[in-house]
N, C-alpha and C positions, 0 to 999 in steps of 0.2 A: 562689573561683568564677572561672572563663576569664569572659574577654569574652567578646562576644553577636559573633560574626559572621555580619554581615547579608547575605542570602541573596539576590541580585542574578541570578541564572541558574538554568536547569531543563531539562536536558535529556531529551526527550522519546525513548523507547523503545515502541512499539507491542509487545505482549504475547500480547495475544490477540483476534486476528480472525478473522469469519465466512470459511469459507472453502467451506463446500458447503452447497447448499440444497436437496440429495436430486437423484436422477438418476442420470446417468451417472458413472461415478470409474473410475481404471484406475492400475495400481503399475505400480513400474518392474521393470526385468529385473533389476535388484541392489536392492530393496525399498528405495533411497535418499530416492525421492520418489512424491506420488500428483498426478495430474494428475485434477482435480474438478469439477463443474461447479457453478456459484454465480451463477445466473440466469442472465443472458447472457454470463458473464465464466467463461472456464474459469483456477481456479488451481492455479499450481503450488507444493506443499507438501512442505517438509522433513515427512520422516514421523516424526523424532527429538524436534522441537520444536513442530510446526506452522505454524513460521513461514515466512510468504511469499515463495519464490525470486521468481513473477513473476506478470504476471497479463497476460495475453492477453487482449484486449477483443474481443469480438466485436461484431457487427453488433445495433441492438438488435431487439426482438423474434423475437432466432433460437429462443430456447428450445431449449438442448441436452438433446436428445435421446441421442445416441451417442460414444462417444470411445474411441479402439482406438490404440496405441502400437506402431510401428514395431519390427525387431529394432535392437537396440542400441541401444534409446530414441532416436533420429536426428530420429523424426520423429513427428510429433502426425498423429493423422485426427479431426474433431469433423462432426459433421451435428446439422440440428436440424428446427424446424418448418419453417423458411425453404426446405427442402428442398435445401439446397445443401450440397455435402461439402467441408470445407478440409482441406488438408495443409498444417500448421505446423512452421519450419522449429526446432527446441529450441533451439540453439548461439544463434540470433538473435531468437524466439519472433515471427518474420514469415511472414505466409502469403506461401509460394512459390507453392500455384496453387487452385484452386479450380474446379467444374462440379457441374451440376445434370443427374439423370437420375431420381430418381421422381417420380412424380405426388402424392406426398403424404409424409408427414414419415417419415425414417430412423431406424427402431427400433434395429436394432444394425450392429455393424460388425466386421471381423477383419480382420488381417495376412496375409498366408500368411507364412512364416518364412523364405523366400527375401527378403524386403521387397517385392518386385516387383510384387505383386497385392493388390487391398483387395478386398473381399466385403462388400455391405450387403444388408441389409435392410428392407422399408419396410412400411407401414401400407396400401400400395396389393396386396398378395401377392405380391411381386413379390422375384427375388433375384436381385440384377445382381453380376458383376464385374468388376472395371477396373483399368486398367493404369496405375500410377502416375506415371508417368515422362510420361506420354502424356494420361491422364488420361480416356483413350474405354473404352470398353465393349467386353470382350474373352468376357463370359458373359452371354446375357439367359435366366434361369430364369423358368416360371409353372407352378403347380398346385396351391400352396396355396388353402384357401378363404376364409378368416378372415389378420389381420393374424399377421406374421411376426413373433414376438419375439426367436428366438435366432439366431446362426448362427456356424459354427465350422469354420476349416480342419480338416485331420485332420495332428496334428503331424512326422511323418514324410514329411517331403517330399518321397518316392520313391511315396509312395501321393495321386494328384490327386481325394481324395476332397473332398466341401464338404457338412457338415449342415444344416437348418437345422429350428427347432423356430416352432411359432404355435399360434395361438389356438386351431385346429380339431383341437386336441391331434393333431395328427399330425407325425411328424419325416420330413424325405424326406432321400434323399443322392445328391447329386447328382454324377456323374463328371465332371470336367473335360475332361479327352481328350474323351469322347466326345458331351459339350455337353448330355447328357441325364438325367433322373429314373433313378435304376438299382434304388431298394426305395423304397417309404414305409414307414413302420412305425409299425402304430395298435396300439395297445395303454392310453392313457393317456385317459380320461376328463376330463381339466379341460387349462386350457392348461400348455406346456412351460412353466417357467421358467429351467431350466438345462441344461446339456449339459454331459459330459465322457468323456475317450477313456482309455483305460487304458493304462500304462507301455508295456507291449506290441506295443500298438495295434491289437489284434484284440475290444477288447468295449468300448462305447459307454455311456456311464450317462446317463440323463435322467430328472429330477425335473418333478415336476408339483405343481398345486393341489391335485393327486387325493391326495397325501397316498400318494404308493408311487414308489418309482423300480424303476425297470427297467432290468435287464443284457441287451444286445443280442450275439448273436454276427454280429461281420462279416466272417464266411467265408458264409452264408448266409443272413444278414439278419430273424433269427428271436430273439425272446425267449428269453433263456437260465434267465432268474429275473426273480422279481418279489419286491422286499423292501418290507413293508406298513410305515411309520413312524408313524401316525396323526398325522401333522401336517403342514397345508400345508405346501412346501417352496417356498422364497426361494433359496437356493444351493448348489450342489454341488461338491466339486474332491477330486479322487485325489491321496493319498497315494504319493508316490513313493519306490521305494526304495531306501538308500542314506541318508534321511536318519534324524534321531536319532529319530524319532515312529513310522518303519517299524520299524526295531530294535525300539523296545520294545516296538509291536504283537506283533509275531512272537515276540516272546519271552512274551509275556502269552500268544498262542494255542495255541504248544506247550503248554505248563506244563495250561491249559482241557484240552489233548487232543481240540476240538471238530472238529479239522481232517479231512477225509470220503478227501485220499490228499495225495501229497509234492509237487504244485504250489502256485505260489503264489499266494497270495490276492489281492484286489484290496481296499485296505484306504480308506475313502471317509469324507468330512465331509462333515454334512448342517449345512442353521441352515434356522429357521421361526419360525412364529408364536409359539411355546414362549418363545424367545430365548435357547434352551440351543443349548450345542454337543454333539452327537455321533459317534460313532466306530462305522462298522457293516464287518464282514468279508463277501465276498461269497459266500465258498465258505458257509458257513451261514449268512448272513444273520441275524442277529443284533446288535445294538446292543453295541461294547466298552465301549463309554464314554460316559458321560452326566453333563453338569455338574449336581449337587444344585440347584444356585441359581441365578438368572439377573442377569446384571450389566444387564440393559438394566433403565432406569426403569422405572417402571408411573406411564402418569395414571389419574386418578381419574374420569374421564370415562369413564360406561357405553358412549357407541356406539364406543369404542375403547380400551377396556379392556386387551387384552391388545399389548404394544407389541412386535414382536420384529425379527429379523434382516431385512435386505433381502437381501444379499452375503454370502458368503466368500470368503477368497482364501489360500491359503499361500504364507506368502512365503520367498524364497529365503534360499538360505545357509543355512537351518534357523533363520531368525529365527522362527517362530513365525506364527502365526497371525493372518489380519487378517478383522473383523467387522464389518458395517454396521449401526447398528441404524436402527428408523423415523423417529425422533428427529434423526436423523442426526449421530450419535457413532460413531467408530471404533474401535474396542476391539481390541485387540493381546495373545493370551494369549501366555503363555511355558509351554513344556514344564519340569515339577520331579519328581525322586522324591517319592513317596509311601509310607510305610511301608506300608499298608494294599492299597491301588489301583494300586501299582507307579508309578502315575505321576499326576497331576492338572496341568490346562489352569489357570494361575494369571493373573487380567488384570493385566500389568504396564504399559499404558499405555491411558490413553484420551484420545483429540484429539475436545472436540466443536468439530464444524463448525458449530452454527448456535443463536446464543445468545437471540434475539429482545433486547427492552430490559435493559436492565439496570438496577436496582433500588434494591442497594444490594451494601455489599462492606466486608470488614473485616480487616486483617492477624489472621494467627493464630498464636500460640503464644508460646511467651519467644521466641526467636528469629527469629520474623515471617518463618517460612520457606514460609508457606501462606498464601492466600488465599481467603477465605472468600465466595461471589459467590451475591447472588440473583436472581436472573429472572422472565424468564414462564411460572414452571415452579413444581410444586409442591416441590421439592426444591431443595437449595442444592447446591451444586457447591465443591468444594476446588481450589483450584490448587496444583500443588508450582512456586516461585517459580522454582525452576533451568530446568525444563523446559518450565514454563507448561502441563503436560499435569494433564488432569482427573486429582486422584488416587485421588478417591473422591466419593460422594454423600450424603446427608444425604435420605435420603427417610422420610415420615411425617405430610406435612401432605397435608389434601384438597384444597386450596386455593392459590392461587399466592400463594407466600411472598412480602411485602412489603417489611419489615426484618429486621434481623440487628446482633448487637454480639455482642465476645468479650472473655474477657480470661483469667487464667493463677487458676485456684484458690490458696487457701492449701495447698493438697497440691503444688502445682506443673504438675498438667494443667487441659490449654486445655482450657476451656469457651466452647460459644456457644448463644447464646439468638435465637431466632425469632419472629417474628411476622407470622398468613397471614392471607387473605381468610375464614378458615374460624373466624375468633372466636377463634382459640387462641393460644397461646405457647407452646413447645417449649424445654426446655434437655437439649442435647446432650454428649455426651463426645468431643472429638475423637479421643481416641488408641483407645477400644471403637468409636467410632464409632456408638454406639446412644443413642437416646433415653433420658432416665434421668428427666425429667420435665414435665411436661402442666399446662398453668394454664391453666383453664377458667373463663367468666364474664363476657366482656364481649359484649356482642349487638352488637355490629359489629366489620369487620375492624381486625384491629392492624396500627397503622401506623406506632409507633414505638416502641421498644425500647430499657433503657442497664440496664449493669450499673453495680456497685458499683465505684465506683473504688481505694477503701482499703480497707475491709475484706472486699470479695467475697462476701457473706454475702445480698445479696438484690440485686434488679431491677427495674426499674419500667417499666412497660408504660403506651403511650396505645391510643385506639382511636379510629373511626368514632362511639361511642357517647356521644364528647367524657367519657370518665370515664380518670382516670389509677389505676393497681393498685402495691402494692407489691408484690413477693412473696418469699417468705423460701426462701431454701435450706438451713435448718435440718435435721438429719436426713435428707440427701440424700447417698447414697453414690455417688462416684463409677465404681464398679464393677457400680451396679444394671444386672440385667439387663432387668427390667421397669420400664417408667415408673411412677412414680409420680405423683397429683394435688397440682400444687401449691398452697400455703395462701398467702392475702391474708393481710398486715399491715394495709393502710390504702388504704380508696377514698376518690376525693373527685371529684363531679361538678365537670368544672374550667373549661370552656369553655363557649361557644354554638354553638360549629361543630367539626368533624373536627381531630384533636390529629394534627401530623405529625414532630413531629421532639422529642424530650428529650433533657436531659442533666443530668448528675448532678455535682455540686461536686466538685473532688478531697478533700477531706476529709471526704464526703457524709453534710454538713449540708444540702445544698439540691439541689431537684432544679428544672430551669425548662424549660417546655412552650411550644412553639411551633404556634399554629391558626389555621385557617382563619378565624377571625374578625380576624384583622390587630393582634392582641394577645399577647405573652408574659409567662406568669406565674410569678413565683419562689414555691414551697415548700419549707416546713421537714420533714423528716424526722426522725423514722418517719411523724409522725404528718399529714404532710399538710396543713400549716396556711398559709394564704395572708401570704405576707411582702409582695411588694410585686407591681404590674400595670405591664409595661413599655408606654404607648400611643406611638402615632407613626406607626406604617408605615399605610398607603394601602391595601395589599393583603395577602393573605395572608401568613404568617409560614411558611418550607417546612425554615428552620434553627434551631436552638439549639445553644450551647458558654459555656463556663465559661471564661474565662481560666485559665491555668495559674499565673499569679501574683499578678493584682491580681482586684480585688473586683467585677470585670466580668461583661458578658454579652455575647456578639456576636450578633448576628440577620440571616437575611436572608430579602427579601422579595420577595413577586412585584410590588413597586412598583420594580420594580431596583435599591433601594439594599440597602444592610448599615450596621448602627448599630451602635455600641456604648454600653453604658447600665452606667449605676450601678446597684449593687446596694442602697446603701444608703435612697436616695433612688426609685430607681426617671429619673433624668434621662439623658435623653438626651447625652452628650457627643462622641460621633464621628456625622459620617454619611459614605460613602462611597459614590460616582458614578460608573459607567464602564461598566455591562452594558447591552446596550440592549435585553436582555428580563429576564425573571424572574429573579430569584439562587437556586438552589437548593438549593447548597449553601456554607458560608463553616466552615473550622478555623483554630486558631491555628498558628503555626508560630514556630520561634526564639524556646522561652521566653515567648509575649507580645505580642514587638516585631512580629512577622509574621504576616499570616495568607495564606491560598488562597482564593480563590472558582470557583465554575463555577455555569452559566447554563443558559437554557433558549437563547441563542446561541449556544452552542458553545463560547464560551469559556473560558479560563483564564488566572484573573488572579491576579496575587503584589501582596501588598500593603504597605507600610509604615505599619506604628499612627502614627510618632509626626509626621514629614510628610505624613503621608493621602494621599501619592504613591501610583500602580500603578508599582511596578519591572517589571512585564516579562507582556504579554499573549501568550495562547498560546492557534493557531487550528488544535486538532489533530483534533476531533472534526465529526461534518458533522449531527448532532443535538440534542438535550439532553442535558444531561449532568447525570443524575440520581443517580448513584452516588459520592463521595469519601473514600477510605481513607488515613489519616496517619499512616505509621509513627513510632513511639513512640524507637527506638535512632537512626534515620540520618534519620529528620525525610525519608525518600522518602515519596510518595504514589503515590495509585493514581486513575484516575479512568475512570467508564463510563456509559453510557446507552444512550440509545435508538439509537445506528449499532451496538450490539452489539460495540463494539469497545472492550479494555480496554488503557489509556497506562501506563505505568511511569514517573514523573518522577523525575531523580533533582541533586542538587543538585550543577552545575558551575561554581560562583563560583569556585572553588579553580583546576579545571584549567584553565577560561577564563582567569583573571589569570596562570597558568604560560607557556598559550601565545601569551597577548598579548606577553607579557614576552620569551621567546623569538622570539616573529616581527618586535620591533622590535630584537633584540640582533639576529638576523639581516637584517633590514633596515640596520641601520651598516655591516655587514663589507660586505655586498653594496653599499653607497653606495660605501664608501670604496674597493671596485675598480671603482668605477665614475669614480672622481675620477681614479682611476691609468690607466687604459684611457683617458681623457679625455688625459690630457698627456702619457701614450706615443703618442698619436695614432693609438691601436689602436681604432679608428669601427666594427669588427664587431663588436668586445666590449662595447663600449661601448652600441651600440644592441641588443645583446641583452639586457644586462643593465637597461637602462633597461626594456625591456619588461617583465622578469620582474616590478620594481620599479614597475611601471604607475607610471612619472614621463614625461607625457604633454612636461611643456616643458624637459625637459631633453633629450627627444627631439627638439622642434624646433630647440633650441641646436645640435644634431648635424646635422642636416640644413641649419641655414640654413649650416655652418662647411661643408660638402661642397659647398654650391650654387654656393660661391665659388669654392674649386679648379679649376683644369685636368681633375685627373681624378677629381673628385669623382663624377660620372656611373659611372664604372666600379666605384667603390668602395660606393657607395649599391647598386647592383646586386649585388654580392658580396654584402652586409650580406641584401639583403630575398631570395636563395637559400638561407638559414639558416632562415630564421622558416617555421615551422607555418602550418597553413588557419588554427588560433584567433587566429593574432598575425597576421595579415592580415586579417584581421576586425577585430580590434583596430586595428592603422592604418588601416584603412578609415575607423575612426568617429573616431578623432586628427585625420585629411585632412580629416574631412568639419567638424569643428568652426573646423579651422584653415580651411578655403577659404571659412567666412560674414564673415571679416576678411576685407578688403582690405590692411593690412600683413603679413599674413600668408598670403595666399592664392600669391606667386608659388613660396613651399616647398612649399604643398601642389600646386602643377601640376606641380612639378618633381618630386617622392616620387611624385603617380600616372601619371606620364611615367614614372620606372621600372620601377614594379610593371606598368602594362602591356605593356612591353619583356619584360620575362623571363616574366611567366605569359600563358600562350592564352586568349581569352574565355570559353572552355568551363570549365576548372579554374577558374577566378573565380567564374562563375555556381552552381559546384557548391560553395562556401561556402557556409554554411547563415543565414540573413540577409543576405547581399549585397543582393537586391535593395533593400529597403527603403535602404541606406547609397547605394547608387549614385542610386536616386532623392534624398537630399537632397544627391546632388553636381551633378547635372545643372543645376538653376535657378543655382546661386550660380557654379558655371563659364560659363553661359551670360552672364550679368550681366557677370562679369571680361572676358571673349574683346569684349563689346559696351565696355565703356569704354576698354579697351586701343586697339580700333578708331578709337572717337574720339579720344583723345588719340593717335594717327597724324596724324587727318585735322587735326589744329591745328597739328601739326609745317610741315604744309604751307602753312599762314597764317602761322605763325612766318618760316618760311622765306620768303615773299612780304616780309611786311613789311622786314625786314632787310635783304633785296636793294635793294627799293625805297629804300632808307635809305642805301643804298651803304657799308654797315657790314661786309657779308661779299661776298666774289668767290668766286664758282664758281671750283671746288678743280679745275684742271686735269689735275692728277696722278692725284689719285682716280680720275678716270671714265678716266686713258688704259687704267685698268685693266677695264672693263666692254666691255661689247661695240660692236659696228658701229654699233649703232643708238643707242646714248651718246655713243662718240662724235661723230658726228655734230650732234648735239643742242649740245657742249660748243661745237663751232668754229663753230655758230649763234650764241652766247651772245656769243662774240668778237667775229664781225664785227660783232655790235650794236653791243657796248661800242666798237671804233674807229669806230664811224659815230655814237656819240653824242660822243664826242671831237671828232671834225672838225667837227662843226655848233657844237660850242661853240666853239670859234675863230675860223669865221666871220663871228658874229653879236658888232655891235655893245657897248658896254656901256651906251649911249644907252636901247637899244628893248629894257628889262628881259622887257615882258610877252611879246616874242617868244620873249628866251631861256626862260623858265620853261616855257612850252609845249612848246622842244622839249625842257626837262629832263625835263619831265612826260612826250613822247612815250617821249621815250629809255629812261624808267624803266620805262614800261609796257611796250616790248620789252624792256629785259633783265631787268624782270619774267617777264614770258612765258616768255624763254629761263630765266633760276631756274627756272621752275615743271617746265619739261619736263625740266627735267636731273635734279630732284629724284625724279621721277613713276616712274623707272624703276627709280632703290634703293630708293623704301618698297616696291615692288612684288616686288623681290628678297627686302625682311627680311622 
């Protein structure tokens, strides 16, 4: 057996985030990305993985309403309730400009294909358009009567036609030249919901509520057909041709023979309330193609029973097909031959947008390539782990699924088993994907679930009803195409409160339940028999696990800790401290030695058994984190809750210690040319490299060794003409530590005497944090400049005293070098000095007290004269 290496780092992978909350959505011109709206925050989504290129905050309470994409994806248009239209710029995802012109919130929006012109529409009837560049109002339209829902350049932009469709089911089309209404066209009994122009551009299709779209001729603005679908319609978009879906239309319609003479058809997708797609021809009007089945969910909820399409869209390059359902899931068919059908719409991708809580979640298969996720849904959701795109669904409960566990039959296919708000338990086949069996019989929801760990042969179920079930999968094939009922082994009333969490021994002899009454209890299987009552925790119990090796149980609780307890005895032997709410969920990890927690704080914490140390807290979620999945080969995890958003952790001790190891072997070579750059007295390289190397006093060492020099000044200045905005940001904050010393402070006057030498005030200020740095340079320079001052003004007492003392004589020389007015000053000082001379001569050596007097006058003028001689070079330096 390898050592246990202990698992010190986790790197954290966001997977799967909410990214649309219904509304407005729009694809790019190369189907690469979908720009969505997700409350007030429009995001931008890879459409391969779903994963988040960017996300543009808007203003809050804008509530997007509209969002329409520039040619050449360039530029973003969004409006909302806020009433105001932005243009966003993609390359930088900043608003370039923004203006406000309805009176109430902006339903839809278009491009013209030139880029030059946007067209809205609004809730007020009103359809303006405006000139981008400029941003005024170059069209003010009125005559609708009811709020405007659609509206749509006409694609040929040699024809200045502008649609638009509303509530008053009437469509008008507006000329642009001519600034006026040129046809309405009523025909439609419920409001417009879609609009579309034909390859040609001479026939107009619009969909309605009414459950009929209508073919418009726009040579003279008359109904041409009316094709009946019996189904409200959500979206419309023409078939063009050229691509691989025309092709085989047209080869399906010759073959029919339904065709009425040798033009060609207009060949059109419809989506509705149905949640089917289909395929209608216009020359007969007839339905080509109709999906048997519908991939959107269905809730169980009567006042919205039927769940279908909002959108469609074809996407380019002949990728296939893109579908909004109400749920707000995206579904992505792909065109395939079909022996039968000549062709069938297959869903090869579905991205849901919008998860609510998250539940619970469980790797699935021998190779843990799926993840298995429950929600606020009555269906469980698949993840394929590559692409994190929904790969399928699990529908069949009435109720919102609760918990979930899986694990690998003795046949070798993944099973997983369910538990809803609906009383029941569900075991699944993952690879039929169908329900194979139904365990009926607890009078409250089930709320937690474990399979068999060694021999896979039954599961055991808690419920609301505080009663724990065993149930046998005897005689259960996993090929069944109808469910079966499945049969109890062994009940046993086991709590006083709501059972939340089980698990099952790995050599399952014991199974141990965790409840709301703040107690965990270990039982013997089959038969249900009470081993031992784990007491302790304060608050509910929301976790149980079995140690993988010793004869333990781990628990955790809404009292915030996690214990771990003997099996034997039932004692308490670990407790563990660090959440500072609920714990709700705790696994083992590393054999044993390790386990994971996560909180109703958001956190995520790594733990050490045998130091009861947290090795390493992780603050990735912004809710509870009610969900924790532990892969069984690579010891990753998975964790989700209530932000709807699902983390990928994955275990980086390894490359952590690789790239530690390498950034100090590269931190040597980089020292040691920095030691060489030092004593070739190359001070460019040297001060660059110290920066790279963030060696803040090896920088000062550089600087105080330049301060000294002749031409140290010129050199410092070559040095900081190298360095970036960030590394002058960075010596900003070096100067600013260095100038709170006073031994230190005259490098830093001298370093930012250079820097403001070569940079303008303006390129300073436009570093991003200067001000804050320059603020804590101003008091501590100010302080320096005030003691420097004073110790000036002491030079000049120094200087008094020492005259007086007749210790120093004004320096003749010196001043013959200053000006008129020095010296002058100097041959004052003189005649003093020979007029203190002569009076010493004359004066007795008898009458002491006279001479002292005139020593004392004499002093005090050639004091005087020091002082003035002095007064004029402090004033110079």
């Amino acid at each position: 057996m390898s050592s246990l290496q202990i698992k010190k780092n986790y790197r954290c992978v966001p997977s799967l985030q909410q990214f649309y909350s219904g509304g407005p959505f729009v694809v790019s011109s190369d189907g690469s990305f979908i720009a969505c709206a997700n409350g007030d925050n429009i995001k931008i989504v890879d459409s391969s993985n779903a994963s988040i290129k960017a996300n543009i905050e808007v203003d809050t309470d804008a509530g997007l309403t509209a969002l329409a994409l520039g040619p050449n994806d360039k530029f973003l248009f969004s409006a909302g309730h806020s009433r105001l239209i932005r243009v966003w710029d993609l390359s930088t995802f900043k608003c370039v400009r923004s203006w406000k012109g309805h009176d109430g919130p902006v339903m839809s929006m278009a491009c013209h294909a030139s880029g030059g012109l946007l067209a809205t529409a609004g809730a007020d009837r009103k359809v303006l358009v405006w000139d981008v560049d400029g941003g005024f109002c170059t069209h003010y339209f009125k005559g609708h009567k009811d709020v405007v829902t659609n509206i749509m350049f006409h694609p040929d932009t040699n024809k200045t036609l502008l649609f638009s469709g509303s509530a008053d089911a009437t469509v008008r089309v507006w000329d642009l030249l001519a600034k006026k209404c040129i046809a309405t066209l009523e025909r439609h009994f419920s409001a417009l919901t879609s609009m579309a122009v034909s390859e040609d551009g001479w026939t107009l299709l619009t969909a309605g509520r009414d459950k009929v779209v209508n073919l418009w001729d726009l040579h003279d603005y008359v109904c041409k057909m009316t094709v009946p679908t019996y189904e409200v319609l959500e979206g419309l978009c023409v078939v063009k041709s050229g691509t691989e879906l025309a092709s085989i239309l047209g080869s399906c319609n010759q073959q029919s023979g339904k065709r009425k003479d040798r033009s060609s058809p207009i060949y059109f997708v419809t989506v509705g309330e149905r949640g089917t797609v289909r395929i209608w021809d216009s020359e007969c009007g007839v339905s080509l193609y109709e999906q048997k089945s519908s991939d959107v969910t269905v809730s169980s909820d009567t006042d919205d029973s039927l769940r279908g399409f909002t959108a469609a869209v074809i996407l380019p390059l002949d990728q296939g097909l893109l579908c909004v359902t109400v749920d707000h899931h995206f579904l992505f068919y792909s065109l395939i031959g079909h022996p039968e059908e000549k062709f069938q719409l297959i869903l090869s991708k579905r991205l849901v947008g919008y998860n609510e809580e998250i539940l619970d979640m469980r790797f699935l298969g021998e190779e843990e390539k799926f993840l298995a996720v429950a929600t606020n849904l009555e269906q469980v959701q698949v993840y394929d782990m590559e692409s994190m795109s929904c790969s399928y669904v699990l529908a069949g409960h009435t109720e919102i699924v609760l918990c979930l566990d899986t694990c690998v039959s003795s046949s070798g296919r993944p099973l997983l088993v369910t538990g809803s708000k609906d009383n029941t338990t569900r075991l699944w086949n993952s690879e039929s994907r169908n329900c194979i069996g139904v365990g009926t019989g607890h009078m409250g929801g089930v709320g937690a679930v474990a399979f068999s760990k060694k021999w896979k042969n039954f599961f055991v179920s808690g419920s609301s009803d505080r009663t724990i079930k065993v149930w046998s999968l005897d005689g259960i094939s996993d090929d069944a195409d109808q469910p079966i009922n499945l049969k109890t082994k062994a009940v046993v009333a086991a709590h006083d409160k709501d059972i939340n969490s089980l698990a099952i021994a790995p050599n399952d002899s014991l199974v141990c339940s965790g409840s709301q009454d703040r107690t965990a209890c270990v039982w013997r299987l089959p038969d249900l028999v009470s081993v031992v009552v784990l007491k302790g925790h304060k608050r509910g119990i929301w976790s149980v696990e079995f140690s993988p090796v010793d004869q333990c149980v781990i628990t955790a609780s809404g009292d915030k800790t996690i214990k771990i307890w003997a099996i034997t005895d039932g004692s308490c032997l670990k407790t563990f401290e660090g959440h500072t709410s609920s714990v709700l969920r705790a696994s083992f990890l590393t054999r044993g030695s390790q386990f994971v927690s996560c909180g109703a704080d958001g956190l995520v914490k790594l733990w050490t058994v045998k130091t009861n140390e947290c090795t390493a807290t992780y603050d990735k979620h912004e809710d509870k984190v009610w969900a924790l999945a532990i892969g069984k080969k690579t010891e990753m995890f998975a964790t989700g809750g209530g932000d709807a958003v699902v983390n990928l952790w994955y275990d980086s001790t390894a490359s952590d210690k690789e790239e530690a190891f390498h950034k100090e072997e590269e931190g040597v070579l980089r020292g040691q040319e920095l030691e060489n750059a030092v004593l070739d007295a190359d001070y460019n390289k040297a001060i660059q490299i110290a920066f790279e190397l963030r060696r803040p006093n090896k920088l000062f060492e550089l600087f105080s060794e330049l301060c000294r020099k002749k031409e140290g000044s010129s050199q410092i200045e070559k040095a900081l003409h190298v360095l970036g905005k960030e590394e002058i940001h960075q010596l900003f904050q070096y100067v600013r530590e260095w100038n709170t010393k006073p031994k230190l402070c005259h490098v830093a006057q001298y370093v930012l005497f250079g820097v403001f030498k070569i940079l303008p005030p303006k390129e300073i200020l436009e570093i991003k944090g200067i001000g804050e740095l320059l603020e804590g340079l101003i008091p501590y320079s100010q302080r320096h400049l005030s003691r420097i001052d004073r110790l000036v003004r002491s030079t000049f007492l120094l200087d008094y005293t020492l005259n007086g003392m007749s210790v120093i004589v004004p320096d003749t020389n010196a001043t013959e070098m200053k000006d008129a007015g020095n010296k002058l000053s100097v041959e004052n000082a003189d005649q003093e000095q020979e007029l203190t001379s002569e009076m010493l001569k004359e004066k007795t050596p008898s009458k002491k007290r006279k001479s002292n007097k005139s020593k004392d006058s004499s002093r005090k003028k050639v004091k005087g004269a020091a002082y003035t001689s002095v007064a004029p070079f402090s004033l110079e330096v």
